[in-house]
MARLUM-345649 format. One record per residue: residue number from 1; residue in three letters; x, y, z of N, C-alpha, C in turn. Coordinates in Angstrom, 3 decimals. Layout:
ATOM  num  residuo      n_xx      n_yy      n_zz     ca_xx     ca_yy     ca_zz      c_xx      c_yy      c_zz
ATOM  NUM      Ala         X         Y         Z         X         Y         Z         X         Y         Z
...
This chain:
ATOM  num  residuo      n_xx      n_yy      n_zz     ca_xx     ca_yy     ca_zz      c_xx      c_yy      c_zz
ATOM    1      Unk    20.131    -7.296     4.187    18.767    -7.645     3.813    18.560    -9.147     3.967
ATOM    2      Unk    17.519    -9.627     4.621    17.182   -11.132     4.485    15.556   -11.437     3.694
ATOM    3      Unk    15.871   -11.858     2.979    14.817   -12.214     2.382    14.021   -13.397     2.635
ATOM    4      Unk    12.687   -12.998     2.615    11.312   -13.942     3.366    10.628   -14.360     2.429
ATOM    5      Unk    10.640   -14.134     1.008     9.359   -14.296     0.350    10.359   -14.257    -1.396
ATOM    6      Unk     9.969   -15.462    -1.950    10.433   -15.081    -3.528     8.658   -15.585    -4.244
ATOM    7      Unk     8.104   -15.569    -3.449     6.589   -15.260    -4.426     6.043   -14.373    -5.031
ATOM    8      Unk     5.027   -14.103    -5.359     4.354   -12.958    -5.740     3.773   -12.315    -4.908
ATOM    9      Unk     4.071   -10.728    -4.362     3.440   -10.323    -2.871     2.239    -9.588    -3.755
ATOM   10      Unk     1.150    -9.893    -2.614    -0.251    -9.484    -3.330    -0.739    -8.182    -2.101
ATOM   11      Unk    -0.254    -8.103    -0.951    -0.552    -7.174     0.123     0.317    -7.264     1.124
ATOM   12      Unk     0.590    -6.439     2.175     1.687    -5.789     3.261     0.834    -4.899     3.845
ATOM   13      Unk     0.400    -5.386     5.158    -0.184    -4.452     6.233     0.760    -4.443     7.749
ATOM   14      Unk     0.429    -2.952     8.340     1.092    -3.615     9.857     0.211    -4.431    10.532
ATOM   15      Unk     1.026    -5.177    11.591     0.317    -6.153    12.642     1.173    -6.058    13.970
ATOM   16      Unk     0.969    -4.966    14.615     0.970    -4.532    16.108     2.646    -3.975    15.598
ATOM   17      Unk     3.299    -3.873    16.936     4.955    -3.607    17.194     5.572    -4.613    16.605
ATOM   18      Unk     6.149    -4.125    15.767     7.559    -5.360    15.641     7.006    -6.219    14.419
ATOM   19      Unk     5.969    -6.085    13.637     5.205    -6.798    13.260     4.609    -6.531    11.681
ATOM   20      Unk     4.504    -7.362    10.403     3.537    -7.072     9.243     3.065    -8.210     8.646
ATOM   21      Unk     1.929    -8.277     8.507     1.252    -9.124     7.499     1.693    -9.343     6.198
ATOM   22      Unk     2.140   -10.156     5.523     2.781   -10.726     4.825     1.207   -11.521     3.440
ATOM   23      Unk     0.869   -10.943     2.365    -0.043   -11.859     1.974     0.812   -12.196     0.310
ATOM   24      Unk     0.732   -13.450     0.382     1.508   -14.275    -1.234     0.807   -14.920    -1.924
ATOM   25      Unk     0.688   -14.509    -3.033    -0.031   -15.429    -3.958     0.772   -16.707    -4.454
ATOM   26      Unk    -0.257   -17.754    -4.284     0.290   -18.953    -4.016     0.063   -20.321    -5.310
ATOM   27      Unk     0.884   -20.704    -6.366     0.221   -21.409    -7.615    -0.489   -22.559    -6.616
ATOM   28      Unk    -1.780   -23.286    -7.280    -2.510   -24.331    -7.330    -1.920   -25.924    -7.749
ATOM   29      Unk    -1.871   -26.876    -7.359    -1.413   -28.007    -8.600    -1.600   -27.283    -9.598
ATOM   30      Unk    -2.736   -27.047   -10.114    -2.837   -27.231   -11.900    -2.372   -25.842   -12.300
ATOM   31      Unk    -1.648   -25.054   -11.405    -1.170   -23.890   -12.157    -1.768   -23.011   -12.289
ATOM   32      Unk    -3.050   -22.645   -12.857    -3.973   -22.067   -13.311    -4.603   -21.566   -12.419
ATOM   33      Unk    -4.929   -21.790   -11.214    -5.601   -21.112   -10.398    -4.659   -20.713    -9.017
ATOM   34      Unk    -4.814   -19.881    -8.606    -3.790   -19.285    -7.324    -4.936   -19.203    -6.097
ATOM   35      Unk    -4.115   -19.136    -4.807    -4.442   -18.888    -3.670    -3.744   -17.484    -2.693
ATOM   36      Unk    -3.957   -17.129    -1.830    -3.484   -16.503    -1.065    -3.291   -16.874     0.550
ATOM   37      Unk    -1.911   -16.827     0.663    -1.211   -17.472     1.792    -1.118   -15.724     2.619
ATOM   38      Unk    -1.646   -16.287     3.944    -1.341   -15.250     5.074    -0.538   -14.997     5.937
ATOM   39      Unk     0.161   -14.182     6.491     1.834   -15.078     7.144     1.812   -13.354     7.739
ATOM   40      Unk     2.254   -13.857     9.066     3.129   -12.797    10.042     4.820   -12.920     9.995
ATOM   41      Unk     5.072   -11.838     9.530     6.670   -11.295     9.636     7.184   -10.549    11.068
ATOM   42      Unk     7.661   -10.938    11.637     8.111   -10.886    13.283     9.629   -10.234    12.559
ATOM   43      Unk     9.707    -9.393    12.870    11.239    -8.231    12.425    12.446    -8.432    13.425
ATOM   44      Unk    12.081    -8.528    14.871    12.772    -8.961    15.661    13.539   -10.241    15.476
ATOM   45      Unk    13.087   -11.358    15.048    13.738   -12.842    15.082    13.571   -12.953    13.402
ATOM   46      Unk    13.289   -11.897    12.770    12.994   -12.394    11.369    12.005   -14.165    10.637
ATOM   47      Unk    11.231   -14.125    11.082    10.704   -15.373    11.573     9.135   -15.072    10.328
ATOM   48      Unk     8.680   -16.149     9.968     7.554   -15.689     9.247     6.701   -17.047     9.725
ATOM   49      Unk     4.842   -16.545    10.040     4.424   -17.717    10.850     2.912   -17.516    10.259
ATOM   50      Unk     2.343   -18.360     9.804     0.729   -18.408     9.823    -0.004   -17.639    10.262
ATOM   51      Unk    -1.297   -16.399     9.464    -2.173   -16.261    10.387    -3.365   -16.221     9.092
ATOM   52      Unk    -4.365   -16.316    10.366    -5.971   -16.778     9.450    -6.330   -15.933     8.154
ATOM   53      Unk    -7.148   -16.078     8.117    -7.590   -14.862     6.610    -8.403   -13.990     7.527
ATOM   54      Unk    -9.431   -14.494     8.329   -10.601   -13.370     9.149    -9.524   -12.711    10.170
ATOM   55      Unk    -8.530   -13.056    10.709    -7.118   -12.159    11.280    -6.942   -10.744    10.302
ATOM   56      Unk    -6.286   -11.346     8.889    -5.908   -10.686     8.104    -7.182    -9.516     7.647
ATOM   57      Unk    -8.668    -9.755     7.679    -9.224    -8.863     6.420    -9.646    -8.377     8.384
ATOM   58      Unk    -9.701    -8.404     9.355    -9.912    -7.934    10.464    -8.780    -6.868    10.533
ATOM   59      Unk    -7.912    -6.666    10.590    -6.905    -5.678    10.514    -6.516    -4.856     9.580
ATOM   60      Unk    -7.540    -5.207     8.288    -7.333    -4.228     6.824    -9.031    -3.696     7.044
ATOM   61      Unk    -9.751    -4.048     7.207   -11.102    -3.898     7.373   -11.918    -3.435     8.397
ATOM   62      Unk   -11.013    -3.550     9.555   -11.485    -2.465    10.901   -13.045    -4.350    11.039
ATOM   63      Unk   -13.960    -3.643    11.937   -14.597    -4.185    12.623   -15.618    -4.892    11.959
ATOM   64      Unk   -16.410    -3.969    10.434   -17.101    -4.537     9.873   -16.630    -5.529     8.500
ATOM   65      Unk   -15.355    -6.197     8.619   -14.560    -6.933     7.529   -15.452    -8.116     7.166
ATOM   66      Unk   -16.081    -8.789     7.819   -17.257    -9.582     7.067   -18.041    -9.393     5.825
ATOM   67      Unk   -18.808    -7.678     6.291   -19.463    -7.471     5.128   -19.112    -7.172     4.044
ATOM   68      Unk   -17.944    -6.263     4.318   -17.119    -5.740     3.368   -16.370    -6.590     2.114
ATOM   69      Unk   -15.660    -7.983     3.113   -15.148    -8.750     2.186   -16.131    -9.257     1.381
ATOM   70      Unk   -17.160    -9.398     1.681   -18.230   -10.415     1.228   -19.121    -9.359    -0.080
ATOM   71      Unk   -19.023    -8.049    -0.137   -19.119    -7.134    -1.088   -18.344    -7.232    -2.099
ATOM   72      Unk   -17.188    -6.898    -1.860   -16.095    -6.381    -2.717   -15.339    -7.914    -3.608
ATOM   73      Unk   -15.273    -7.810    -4.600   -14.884    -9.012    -5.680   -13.473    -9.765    -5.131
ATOM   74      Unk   -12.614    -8.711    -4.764   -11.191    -9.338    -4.796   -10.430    -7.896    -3.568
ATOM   75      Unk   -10.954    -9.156    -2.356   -10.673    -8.060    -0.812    -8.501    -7.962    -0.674
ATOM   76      Unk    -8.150    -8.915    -1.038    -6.591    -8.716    -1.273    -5.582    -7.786    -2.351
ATOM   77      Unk    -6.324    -7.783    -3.600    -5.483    -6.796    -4.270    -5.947    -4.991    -4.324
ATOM   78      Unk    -6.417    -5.184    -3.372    -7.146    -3.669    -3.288    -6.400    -2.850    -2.005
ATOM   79      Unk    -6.050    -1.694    -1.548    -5.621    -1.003    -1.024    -6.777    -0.646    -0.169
ATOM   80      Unk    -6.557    -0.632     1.586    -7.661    -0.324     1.797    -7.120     0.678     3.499
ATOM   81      Unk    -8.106     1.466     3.605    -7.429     2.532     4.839    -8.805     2.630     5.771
ATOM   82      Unk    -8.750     2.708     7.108    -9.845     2.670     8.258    -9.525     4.314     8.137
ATOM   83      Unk   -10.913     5.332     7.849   -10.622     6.340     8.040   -10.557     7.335     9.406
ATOM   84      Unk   -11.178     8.821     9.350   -11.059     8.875    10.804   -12.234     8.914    11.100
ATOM   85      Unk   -13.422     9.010    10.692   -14.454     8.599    11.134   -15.093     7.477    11.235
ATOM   86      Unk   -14.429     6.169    10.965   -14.304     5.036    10.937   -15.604     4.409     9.640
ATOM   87      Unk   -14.688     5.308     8.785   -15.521     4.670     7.232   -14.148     4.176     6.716
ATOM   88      Unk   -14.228     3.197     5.736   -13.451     2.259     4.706   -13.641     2.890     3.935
ATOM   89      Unk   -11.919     3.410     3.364   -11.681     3.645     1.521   -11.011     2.466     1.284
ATOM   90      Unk   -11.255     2.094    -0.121   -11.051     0.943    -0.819   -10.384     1.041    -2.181
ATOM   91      Unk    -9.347     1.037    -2.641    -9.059     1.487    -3.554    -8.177     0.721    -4.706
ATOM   92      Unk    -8.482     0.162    -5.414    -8.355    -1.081    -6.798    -7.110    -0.205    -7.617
ATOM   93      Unk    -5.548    -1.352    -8.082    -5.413    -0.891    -9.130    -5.579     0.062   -10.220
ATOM   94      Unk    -6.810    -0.106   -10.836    -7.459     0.622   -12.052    -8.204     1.691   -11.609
ATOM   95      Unk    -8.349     1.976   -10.358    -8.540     3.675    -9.828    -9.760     3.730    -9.173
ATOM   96      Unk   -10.712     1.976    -9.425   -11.880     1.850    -9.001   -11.871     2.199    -7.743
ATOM   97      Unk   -12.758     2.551    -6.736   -12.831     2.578    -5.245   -13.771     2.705    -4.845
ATOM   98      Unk   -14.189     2.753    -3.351   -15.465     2.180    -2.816   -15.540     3.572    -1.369
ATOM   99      Unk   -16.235     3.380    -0.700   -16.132     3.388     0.568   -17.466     2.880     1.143
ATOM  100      Unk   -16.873     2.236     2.240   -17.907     1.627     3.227   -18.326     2.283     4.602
ATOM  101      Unk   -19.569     2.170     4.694   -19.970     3.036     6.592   -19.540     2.436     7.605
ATOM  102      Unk   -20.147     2.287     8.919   -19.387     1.895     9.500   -19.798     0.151     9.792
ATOM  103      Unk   -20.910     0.161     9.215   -21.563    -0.839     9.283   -21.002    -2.016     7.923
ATOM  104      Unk   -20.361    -1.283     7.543   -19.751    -2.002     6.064   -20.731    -2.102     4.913
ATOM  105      Unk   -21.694    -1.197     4.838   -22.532    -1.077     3.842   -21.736    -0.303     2.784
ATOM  106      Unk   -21.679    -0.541     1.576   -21.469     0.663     0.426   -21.683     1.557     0.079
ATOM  107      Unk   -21.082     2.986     0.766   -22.244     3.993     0.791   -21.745     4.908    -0.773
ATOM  108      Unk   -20.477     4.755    -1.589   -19.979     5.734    -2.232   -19.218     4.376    -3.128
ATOM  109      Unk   -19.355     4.838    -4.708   -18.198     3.952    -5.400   -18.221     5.013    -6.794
ATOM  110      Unk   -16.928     5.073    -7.480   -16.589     5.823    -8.431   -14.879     5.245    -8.729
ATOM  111      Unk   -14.611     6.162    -9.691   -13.136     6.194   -10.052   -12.313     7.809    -9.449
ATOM  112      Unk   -11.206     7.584    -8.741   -10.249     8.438    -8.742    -9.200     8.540   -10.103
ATOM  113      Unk    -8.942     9.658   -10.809    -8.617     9.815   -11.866    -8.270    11.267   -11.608
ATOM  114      Unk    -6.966    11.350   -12.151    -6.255    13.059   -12.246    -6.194    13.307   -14.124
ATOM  115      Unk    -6.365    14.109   -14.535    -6.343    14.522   -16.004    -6.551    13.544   -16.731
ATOM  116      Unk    -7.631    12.709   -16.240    -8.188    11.549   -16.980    -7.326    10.529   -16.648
ATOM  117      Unk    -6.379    10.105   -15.968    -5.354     9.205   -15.871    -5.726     8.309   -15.106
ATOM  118      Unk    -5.406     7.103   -14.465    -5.474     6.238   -12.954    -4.862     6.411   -12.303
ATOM  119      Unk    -5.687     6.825   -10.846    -4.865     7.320    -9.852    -5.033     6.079    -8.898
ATOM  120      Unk    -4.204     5.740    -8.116    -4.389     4.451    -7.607    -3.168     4.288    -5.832
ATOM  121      Unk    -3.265     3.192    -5.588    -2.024     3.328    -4.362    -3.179     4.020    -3.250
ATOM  122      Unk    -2.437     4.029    -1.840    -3.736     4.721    -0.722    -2.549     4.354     0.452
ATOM  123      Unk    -2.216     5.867     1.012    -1.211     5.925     2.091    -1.856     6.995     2.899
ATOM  124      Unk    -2.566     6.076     3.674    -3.191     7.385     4.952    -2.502     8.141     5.900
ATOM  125      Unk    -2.837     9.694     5.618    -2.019    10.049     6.402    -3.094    11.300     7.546
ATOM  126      Unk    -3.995    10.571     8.594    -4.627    11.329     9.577    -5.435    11.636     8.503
ATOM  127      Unk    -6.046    13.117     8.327    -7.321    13.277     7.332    -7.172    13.995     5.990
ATOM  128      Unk    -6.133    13.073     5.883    -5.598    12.506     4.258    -5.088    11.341     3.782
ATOM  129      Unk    -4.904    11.138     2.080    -4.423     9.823     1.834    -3.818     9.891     0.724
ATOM  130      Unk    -2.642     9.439     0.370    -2.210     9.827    -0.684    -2.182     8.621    -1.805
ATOM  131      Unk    -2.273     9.154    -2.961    -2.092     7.934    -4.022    -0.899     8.454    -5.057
ATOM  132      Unk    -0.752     7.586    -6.064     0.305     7.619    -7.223    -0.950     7.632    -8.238
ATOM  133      Unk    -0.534     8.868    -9.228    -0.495     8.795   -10.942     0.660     8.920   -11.774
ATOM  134      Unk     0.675     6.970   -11.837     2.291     7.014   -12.721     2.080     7.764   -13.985
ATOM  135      Unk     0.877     7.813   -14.857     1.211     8.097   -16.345     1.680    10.163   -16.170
ATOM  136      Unk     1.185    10.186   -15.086     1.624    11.837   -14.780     2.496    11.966   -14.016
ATOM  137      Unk     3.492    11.241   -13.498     4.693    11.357   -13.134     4.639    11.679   -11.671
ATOM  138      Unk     3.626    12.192   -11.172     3.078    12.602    -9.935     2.425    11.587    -8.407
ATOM  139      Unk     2.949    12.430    -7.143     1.574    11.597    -5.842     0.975    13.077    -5.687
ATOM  140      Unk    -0.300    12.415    -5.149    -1.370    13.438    -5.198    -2.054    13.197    -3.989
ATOM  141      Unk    -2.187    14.469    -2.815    -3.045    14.483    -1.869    -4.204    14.148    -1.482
ATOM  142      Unk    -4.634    13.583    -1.274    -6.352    13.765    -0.984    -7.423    14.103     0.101
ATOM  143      Unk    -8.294    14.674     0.548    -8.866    15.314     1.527    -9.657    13.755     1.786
ATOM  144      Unk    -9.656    13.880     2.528   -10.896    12.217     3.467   -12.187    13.064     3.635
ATOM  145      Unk   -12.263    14.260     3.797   -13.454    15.173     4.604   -14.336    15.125     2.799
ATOM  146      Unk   -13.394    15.443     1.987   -14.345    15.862     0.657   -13.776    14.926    -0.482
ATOM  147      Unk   -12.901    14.380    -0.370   -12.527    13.409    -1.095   -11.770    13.690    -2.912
ATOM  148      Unk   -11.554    15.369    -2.759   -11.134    15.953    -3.604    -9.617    16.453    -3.373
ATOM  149      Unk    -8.887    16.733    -3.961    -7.093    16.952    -4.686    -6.949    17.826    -3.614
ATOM  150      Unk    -6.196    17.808    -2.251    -5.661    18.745    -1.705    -4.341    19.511    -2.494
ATOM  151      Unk    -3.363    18.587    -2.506    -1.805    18.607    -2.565    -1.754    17.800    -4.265
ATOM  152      Unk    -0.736    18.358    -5.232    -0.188    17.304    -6.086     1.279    17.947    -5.542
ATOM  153      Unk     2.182    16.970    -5.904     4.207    16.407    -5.944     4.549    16.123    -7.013
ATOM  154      Unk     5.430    16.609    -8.055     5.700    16.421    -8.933     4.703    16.598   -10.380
ATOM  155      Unk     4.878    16.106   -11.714     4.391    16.270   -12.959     4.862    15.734   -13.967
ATOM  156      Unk     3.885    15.638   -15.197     4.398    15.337   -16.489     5.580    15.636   -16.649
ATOM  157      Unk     6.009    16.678   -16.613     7.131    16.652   -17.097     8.738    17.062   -16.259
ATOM  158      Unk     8.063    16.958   -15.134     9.303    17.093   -13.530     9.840    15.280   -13.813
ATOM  159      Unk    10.894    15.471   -13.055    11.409    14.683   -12.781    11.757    14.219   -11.369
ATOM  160      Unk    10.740    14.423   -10.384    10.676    14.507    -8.868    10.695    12.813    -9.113
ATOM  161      Unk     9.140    12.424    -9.622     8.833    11.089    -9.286     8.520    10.659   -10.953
ATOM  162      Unk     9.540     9.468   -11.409     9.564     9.105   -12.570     8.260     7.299   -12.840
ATOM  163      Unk     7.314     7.518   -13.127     6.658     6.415   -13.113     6.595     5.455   -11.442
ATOM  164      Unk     5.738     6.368   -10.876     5.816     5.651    -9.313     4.913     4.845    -9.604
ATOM  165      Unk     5.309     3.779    -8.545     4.515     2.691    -8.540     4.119     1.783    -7.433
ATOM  166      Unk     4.223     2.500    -6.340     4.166     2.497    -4.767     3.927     3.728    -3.813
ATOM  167      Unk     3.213     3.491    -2.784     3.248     5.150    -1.722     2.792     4.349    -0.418
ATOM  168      Unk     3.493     4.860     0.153     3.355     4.406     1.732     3.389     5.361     2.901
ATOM  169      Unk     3.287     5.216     4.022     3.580     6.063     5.028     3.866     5.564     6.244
ATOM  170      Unk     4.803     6.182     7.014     5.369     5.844     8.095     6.016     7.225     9.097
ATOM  171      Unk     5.734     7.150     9.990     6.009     8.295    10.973     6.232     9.450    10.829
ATOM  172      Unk     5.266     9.958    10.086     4.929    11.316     9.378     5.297    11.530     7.967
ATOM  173      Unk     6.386    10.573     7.379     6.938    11.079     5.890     6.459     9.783     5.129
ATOM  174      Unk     6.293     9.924     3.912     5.574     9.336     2.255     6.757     8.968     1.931
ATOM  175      Unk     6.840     7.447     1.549     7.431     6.822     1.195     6.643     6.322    -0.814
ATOM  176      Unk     7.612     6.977    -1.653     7.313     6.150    -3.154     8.691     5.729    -3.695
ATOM  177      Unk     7.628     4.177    -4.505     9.376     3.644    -5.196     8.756     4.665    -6.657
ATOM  178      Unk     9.960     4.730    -7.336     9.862     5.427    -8.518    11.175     5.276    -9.233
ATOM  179      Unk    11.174     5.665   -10.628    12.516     5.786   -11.476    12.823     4.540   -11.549
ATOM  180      Unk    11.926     2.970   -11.033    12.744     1.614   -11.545    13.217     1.291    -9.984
ATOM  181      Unk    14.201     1.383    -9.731    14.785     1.238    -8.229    15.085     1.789    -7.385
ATOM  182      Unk    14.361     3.027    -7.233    14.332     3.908    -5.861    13.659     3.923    -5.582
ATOM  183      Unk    13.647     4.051    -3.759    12.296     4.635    -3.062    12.923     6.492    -2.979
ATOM  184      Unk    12.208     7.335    -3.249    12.175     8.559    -2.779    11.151     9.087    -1.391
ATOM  185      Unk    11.391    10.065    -0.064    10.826    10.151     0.302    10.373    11.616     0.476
ATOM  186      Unk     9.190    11.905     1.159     8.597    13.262     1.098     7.946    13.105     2.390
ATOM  187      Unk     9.571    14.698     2.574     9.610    15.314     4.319     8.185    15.273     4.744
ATOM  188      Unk     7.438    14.709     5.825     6.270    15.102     6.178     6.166    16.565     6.552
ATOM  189      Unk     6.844    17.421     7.171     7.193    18.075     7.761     7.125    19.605     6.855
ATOM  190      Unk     8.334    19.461     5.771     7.998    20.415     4.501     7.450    20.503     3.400
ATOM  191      Unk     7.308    19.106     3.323     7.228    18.375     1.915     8.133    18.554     0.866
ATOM  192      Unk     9.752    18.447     1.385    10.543    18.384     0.595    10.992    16.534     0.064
ATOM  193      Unk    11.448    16.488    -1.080    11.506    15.124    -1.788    12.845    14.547    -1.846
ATOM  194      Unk    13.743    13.738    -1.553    15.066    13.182    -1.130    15.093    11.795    -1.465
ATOM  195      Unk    15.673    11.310    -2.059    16.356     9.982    -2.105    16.323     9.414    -0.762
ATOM  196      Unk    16.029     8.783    -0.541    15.617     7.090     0.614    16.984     5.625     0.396
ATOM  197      Unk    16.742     5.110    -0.749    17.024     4.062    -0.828    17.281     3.802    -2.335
ATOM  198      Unk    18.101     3.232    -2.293    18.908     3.186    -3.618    18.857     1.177    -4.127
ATOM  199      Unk    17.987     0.568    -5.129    18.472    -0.744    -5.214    19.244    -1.024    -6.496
ATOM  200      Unk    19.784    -1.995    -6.637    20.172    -2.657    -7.368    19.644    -3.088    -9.148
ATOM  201      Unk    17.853    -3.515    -8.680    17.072    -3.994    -9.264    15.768    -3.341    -8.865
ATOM  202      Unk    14.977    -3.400    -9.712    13.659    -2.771    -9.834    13.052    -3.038    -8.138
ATOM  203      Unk    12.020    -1.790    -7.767    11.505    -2.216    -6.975     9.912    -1.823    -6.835
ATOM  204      Unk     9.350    -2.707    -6.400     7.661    -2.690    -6.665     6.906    -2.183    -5.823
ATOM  205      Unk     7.295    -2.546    -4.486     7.115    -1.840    -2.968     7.963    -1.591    -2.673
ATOM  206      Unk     7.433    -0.911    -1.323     8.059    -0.695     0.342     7.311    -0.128     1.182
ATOM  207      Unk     7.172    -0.550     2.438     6.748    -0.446     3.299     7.609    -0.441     4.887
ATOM  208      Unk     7.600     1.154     5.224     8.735     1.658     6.338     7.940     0.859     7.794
ATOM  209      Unk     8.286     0.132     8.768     7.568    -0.202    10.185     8.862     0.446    10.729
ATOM  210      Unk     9.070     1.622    11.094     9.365     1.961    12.346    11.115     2.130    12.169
ATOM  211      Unk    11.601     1.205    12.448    13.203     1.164    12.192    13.637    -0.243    11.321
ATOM  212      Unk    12.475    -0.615    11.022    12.336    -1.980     9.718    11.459    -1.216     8.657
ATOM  213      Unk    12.003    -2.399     7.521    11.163    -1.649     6.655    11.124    -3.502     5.567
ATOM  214      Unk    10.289    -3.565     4.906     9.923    -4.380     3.682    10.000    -3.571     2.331
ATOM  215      Unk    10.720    -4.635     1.714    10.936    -4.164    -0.143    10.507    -5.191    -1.192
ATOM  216      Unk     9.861    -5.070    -1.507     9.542    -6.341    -2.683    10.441    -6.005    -3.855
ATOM  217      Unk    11.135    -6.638    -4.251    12.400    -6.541    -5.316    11.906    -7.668    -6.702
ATOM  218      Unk    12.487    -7.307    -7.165    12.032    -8.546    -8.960    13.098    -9.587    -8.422
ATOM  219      Unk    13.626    -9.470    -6.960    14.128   -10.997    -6.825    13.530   -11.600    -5.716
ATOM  220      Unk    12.889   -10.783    -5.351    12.270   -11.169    -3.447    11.487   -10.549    -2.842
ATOM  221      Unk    11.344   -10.866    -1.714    10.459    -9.323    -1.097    11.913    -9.613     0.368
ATOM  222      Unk    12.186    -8.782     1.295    13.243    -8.301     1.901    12.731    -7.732     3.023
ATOM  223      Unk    13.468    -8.449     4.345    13.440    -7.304     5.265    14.741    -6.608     5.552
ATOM  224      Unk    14.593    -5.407     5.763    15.848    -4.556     5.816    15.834    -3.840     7.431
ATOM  225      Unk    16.579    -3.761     7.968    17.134    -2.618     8.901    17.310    -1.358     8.865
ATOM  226      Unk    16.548    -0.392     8.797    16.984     0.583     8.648    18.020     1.382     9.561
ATOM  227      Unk    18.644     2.572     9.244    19.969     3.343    10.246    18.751     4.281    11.026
């Protein structure tokens, strides 16, 4: 593992082959107020390099990222997916979410919530997306067409996925960290659930690119090699 980042990671998108957007929250002199630093991670040379912010919300935001950013309060800590009809889901922490047309107007905003809980996280997968409800132990499917519960994985009281707190996707299979320091993954294929990755120390993300992958750890964020 080499580690790129001992900041606070605020977002992780891809950026072409070989390639992820890197966004860090960054202290101010006076402490009190933060910034966000934009940075390309090159996997090949392990190399981390500058890129703009209208780069960055252009590649989370599809075409209409102007309006969108210029809507939405706080365009970095939000989870956001280009759908397949090329509408924006937007999806906050606290379960808030949005979606935008194609024009980046606001056409839909509400809360996603499973048995009253926060459902949160957004891992698109074609014409679905999946999120995490840690207080229900569960990831949960979602239809893009109707925007209602296809699939739930796990439960209150299973022990599949213990307080997840991440979901990702990468070449057909769902990637969640859960239980503290595992990522577990879920077969695209059957939807069977398997151990991934085993750490040391807690882990907050991950994000699979291909035969690389990124981990944000309570000591770093990491690029790894995968076998």
């Amino acid at each position: 593992m080499i580690r790129v980042s001992t900041k606070e990671i605020i977002d992780i998108l891809p950026y072409g082959d070989g390639k992820a957007i890197l966004v860090e929250k960054v202290p101010l002199a006076n402490l009190s107020k933060f910034k966000a630093s934009y940075s390309v991670i090159d996997f090949e040379n392990s190399t981390k390099n500058v890129l703009t912010k209208n780069a960055y919300l252009l590649k989370k935001f599809g075409a209409s990222f102007k309006t969108i950013s210029e809507t939405i309060p706080n365009f970095v800590q939000c989870d956001a997916a280009l759908l397949y009809d090329r509408r924006v889901l937007v999806i906050y922490p606290n379960g808030e979410a949005g979606i935008f047309d194609r024009e980046g107007e606001l056409s839909w905003s509400g809360y996603f919530k499973y048995h009253d809980e926060i459902v949160y996280g957004l891992a698109l997968e074609g014409k679905y997306f999946w999120t995490i409800c840690p207080t229900e132990n569960c990831v949960i499917r979602y239809s893009c067409q109707t925007m209602q519960v296809d699939l739930r994985i796990g439960g209150k009281d299973a022990t599949t996925f213990v307080n997840p707190t991440h979901i990702s996707f990468d070449d057909g299979d769902i990637y969640v960290c859960s239980g503290g320091n595992k990522v577990r993954r879920i077969d695209g294929s059957n939807l069977t659930v398997s151990d991934h990755l085993t750490f040391d120390e807690s882990v907050k993300q991950y994000h699979r690119f291909g035969k690389n992958s990124i981990a944000v750890l309570t000591s770093g964020t990491y690029l790894i090699e995968e076998k």
